[in-house]
C-alpha positions in Angstrom: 60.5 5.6 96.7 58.6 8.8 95.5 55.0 8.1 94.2 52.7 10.5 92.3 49.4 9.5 93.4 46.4 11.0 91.0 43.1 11.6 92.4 44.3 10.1 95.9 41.6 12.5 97.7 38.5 9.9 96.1 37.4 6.9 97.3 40.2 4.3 96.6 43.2 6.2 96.3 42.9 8.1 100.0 42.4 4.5 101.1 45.7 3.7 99.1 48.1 6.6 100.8 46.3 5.8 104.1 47.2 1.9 103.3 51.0 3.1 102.0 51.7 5.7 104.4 50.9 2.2 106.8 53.0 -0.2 105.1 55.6 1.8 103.3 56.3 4.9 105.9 59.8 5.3 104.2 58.1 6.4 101.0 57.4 10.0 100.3 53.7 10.6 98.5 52.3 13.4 96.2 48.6 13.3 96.3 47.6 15.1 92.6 44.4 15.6 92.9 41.5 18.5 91.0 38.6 17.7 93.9 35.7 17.6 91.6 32.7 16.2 93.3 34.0 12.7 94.6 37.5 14.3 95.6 37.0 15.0 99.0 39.5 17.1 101.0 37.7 15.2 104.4 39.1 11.9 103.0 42.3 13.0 103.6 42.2 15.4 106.5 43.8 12.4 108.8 46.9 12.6 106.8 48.0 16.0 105.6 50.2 16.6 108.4 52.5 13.2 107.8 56.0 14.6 106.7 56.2 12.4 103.6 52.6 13.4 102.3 52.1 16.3 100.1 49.0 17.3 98.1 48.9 19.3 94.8 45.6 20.4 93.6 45.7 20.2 89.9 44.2 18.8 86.8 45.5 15.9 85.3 44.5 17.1 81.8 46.9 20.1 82.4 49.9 18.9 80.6 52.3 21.5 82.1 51.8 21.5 85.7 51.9 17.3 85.9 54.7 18.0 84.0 56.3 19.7 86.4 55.2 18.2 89.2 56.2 14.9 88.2 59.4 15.2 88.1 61.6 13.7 90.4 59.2 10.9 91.4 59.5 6.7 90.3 56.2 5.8 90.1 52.9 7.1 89.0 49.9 5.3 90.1 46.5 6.8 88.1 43.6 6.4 90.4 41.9 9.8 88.8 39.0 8.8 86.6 35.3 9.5 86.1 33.6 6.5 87.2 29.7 6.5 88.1 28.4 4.5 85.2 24.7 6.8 85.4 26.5 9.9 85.2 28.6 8.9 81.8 24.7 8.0 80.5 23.7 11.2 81.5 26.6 13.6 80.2 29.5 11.5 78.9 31.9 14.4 78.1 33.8 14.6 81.5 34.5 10.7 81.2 36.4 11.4 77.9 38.1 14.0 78.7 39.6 12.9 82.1 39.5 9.5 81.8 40.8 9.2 78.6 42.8 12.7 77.3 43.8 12.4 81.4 45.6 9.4 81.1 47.4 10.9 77.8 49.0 13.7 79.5 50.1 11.7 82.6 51.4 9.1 80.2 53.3 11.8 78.3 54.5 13.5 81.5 55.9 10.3 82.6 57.6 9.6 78.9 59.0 13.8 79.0 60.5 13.2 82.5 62.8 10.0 81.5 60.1 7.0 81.4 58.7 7.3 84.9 57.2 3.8 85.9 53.6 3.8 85.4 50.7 2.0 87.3 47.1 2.5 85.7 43.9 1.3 88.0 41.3 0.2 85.6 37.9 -1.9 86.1 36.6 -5.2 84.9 33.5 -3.2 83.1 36.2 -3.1 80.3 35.2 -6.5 79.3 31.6 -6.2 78.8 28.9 -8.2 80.2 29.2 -11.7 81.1 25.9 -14.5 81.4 25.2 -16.1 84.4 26.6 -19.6 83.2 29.6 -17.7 81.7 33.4 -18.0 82.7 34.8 -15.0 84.7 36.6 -12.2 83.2 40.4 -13.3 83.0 43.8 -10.7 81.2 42.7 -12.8 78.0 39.2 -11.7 78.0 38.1 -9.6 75.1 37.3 -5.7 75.5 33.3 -5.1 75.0 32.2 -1.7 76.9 28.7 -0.7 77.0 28.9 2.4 78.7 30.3 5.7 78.3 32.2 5.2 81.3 33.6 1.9 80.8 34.8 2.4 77.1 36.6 5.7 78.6 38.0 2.8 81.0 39.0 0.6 77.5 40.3 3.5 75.3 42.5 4.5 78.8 44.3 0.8 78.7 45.0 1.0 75.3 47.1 3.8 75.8 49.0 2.7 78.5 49.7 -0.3 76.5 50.4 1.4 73.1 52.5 3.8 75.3 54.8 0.7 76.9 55.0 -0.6 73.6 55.9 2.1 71.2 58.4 4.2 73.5 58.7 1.4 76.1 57.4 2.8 79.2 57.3 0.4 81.9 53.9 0.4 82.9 51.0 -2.5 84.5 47.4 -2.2 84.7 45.3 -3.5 87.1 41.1 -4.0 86.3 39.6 -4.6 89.8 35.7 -5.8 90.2 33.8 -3.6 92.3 34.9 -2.1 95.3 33.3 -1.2 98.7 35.0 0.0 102.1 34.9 3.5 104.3 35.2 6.8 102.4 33.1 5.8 99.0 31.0 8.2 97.8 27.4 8.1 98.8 26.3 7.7 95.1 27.4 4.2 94.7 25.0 1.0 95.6 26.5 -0.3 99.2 26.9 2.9 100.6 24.0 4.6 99.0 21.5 2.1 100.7 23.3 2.0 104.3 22.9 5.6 104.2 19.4 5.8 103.1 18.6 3.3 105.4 20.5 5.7 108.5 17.9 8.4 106.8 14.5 6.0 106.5 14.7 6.6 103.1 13.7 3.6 100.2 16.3 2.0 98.6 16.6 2.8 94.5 16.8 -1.2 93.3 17.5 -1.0 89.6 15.0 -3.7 87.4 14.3 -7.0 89.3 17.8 -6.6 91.3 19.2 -9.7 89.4 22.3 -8.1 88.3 25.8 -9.6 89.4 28.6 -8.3 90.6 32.0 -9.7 92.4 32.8 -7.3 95.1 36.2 -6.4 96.6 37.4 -4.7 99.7 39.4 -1.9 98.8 42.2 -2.8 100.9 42.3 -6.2 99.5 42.2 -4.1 96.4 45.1 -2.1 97.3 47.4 -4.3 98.8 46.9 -6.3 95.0 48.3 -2.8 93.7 51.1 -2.9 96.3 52.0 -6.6 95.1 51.9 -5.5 91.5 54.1 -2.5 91.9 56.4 -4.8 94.1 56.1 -8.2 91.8 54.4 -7.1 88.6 56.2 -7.5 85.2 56.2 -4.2 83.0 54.0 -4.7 79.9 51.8 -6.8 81.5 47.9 -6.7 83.2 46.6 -8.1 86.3 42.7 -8.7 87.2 42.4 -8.2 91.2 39.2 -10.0 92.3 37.1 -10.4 95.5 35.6 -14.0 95.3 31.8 -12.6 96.3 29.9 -12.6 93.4 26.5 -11.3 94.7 23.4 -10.2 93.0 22.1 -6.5 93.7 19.0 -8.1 95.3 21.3 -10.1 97.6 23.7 -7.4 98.5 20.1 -4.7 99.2 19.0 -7.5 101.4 22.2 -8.3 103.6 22.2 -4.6 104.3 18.5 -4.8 105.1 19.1 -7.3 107.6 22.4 -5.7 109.2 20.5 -2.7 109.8 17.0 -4.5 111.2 14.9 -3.2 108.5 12.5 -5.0 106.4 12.1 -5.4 102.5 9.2 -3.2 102.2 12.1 -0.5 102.2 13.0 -1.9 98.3 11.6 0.6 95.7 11.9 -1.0 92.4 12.7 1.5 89.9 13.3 1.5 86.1 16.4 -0.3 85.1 19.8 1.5 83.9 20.2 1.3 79.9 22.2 -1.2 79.0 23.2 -2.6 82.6 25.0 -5.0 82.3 24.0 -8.5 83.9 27.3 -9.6 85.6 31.1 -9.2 86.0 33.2 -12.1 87.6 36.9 -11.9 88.0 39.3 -14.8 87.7 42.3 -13.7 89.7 44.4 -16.7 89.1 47.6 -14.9 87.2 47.9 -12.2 90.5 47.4 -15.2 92.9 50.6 -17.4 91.0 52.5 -14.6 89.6 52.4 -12.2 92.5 51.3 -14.3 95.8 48.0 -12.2 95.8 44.2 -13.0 97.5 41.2 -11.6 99.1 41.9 -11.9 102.2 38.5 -10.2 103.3 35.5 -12.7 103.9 32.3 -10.4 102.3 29.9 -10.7 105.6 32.9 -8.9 107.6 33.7 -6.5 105.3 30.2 -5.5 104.8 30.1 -5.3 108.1 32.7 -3.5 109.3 31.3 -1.1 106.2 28.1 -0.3 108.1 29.8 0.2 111.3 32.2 3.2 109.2 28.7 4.8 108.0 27.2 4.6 111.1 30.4 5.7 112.7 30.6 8.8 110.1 27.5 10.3 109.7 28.9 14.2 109.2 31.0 12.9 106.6 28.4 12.0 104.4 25.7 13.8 105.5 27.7 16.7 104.6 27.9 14.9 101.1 24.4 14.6 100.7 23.1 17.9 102.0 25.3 19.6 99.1 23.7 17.8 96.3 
């Protein structure tokens, strides 16, 4: 099988090829990829040499060159997306134009080159904000965004969905919680306080550090997006869960104590407009439909996450020194 991998030099989509080229070394890979700030060409250094790996640096809002470099392939799998939630608040025009314009032109490339299978990666923030006392996020749940980023997200799964049903592309979606692992960007709230913790710097807690969040590995995460490309039925949506709901608070201290520091570290700042209070994912249709779990217990996850930023210090050191 051929897969056309978008932005497969970020976070969870190097992780991805490194977890395919793994599983699947049969399969021949195009990594498509603009590397804008969180596109890293160090996430990907450890596999650029593998004969069935071959990266194309492009932009997937340019309608002729994923056009052409589409073709030939059986599967696209969209990892390419805006996604800090304080940068759409802060400037949201990026966020609509790749997230959502993005999606159009790799939905239309994969309609002009004879219904290419499509697989879009999406998040639960689709669905809003849930109470504490609330039932988790299921396929049946409602769209509500209340960021910039996450109704880019929304507006993104509509397409695919108006695109499988008006010209019958086969295509799945998958909305994940949040994701941690090696090779995130430093911007993002577990690797953000490891590494300011490595630096003795204070750790940015948004409000009283009450909001909720279920947290995935990503390679729990992308075996799920193996399964549903395997298993998954055309048309339809899968929520990939990690079972380890945690608060902010909860997740700052469990890094506190890993690393032997002490809360005075916590710097309470003021909180993000409109956070939302908590996402929880019920994973129930992957886990009968597809034979999917976590498999990844939180505390060894997290840990073996520290170890990676301990382990890795030029890699994001070099990250934070240019910004």
């Amino acid at each position: 099988m051929k897969l056309f991998v978008t932005g497969g030099a970020g976070f969870i989509g190097s992780n991805f090829i490194r977890y395919w080229l793994r599983e699947h070394p049969q399969d021949f890979i195009t990594n498509f990829d603009l590397l804008t700030y969180a596109g890293n060409p160090d996430n990907i250094r450890d596999f650029n040499d593998e004969k069935n790996y071959n990266f194309v640096r492009g932009d997937i809002c340019d309608y002729q060159l994923v056009t052409k470099t589409v073709a030939g392939h059986d599967i696209i799998i969209n990892f390419a997306a805006e996604t800090h939630v304080d940068r759409s608040i802060k400037d949201s025009a990026n966020f609509i134009k790749t997230n959502i314009e993005g999606t159009r032109v790799l939905l239309e490339a994969a309609r002009s080159n004879g219904l290419i299978r499509f697989h879009h990666i999406s998040t639960d923030e689709v669905f809003g904000s849930l109470d504490f006392d609330s039932s988790a996020f299921s396929e049946k749940t409602p769209y509500d965004p209340r960021s910039p980023y996450s109704a880019s997200k929304a507006a993104s799964d509509h397409l695919v969905r108006a695109y499988y049903h008006t010209y019958g592309l086969p295509a799945t979606i998958s909305n994940c919680s949040n994701n941690y692992g090696p090779y995130q960007y430093p911007e993002k709230l577990i690797p953000l306080f490891i590494t300011n913790l490595i630096e003795n710097k204070k750790l940015p807690l948004y409000g009283n550090g009450r909001n909720v969040r279920d947290w995935i590995h990503v390679d729990d995460h992308n075996r799920g997006i193996d399964m549903i490309i395997q298993k998954g039925v055309s048309g339809e949506t899968y929520c990939l869960g990690g079972n380890s709901e945690k608060s902010n608070l909860e997740i700052t201290k469990l890094i506190l104590n890993a690393l032997n520091k002490d809360e005075s570290v916590i710097e309470m700042v003021n909180d993000r407009p409109g956070h939302d209070l908590r996402y929880a994912i019920d994973y129930s249709k992957a886990q009968i439909g597809l034979g999917w779990e976590p498999k990844i217990n939180f505390s060894d996850g997290l840990k073996d996450t520290i170890k990676w930023y301990q382990d890795n210090q030029t890699w994001w050191k070099k990250i934070k020194n240019n910004n």
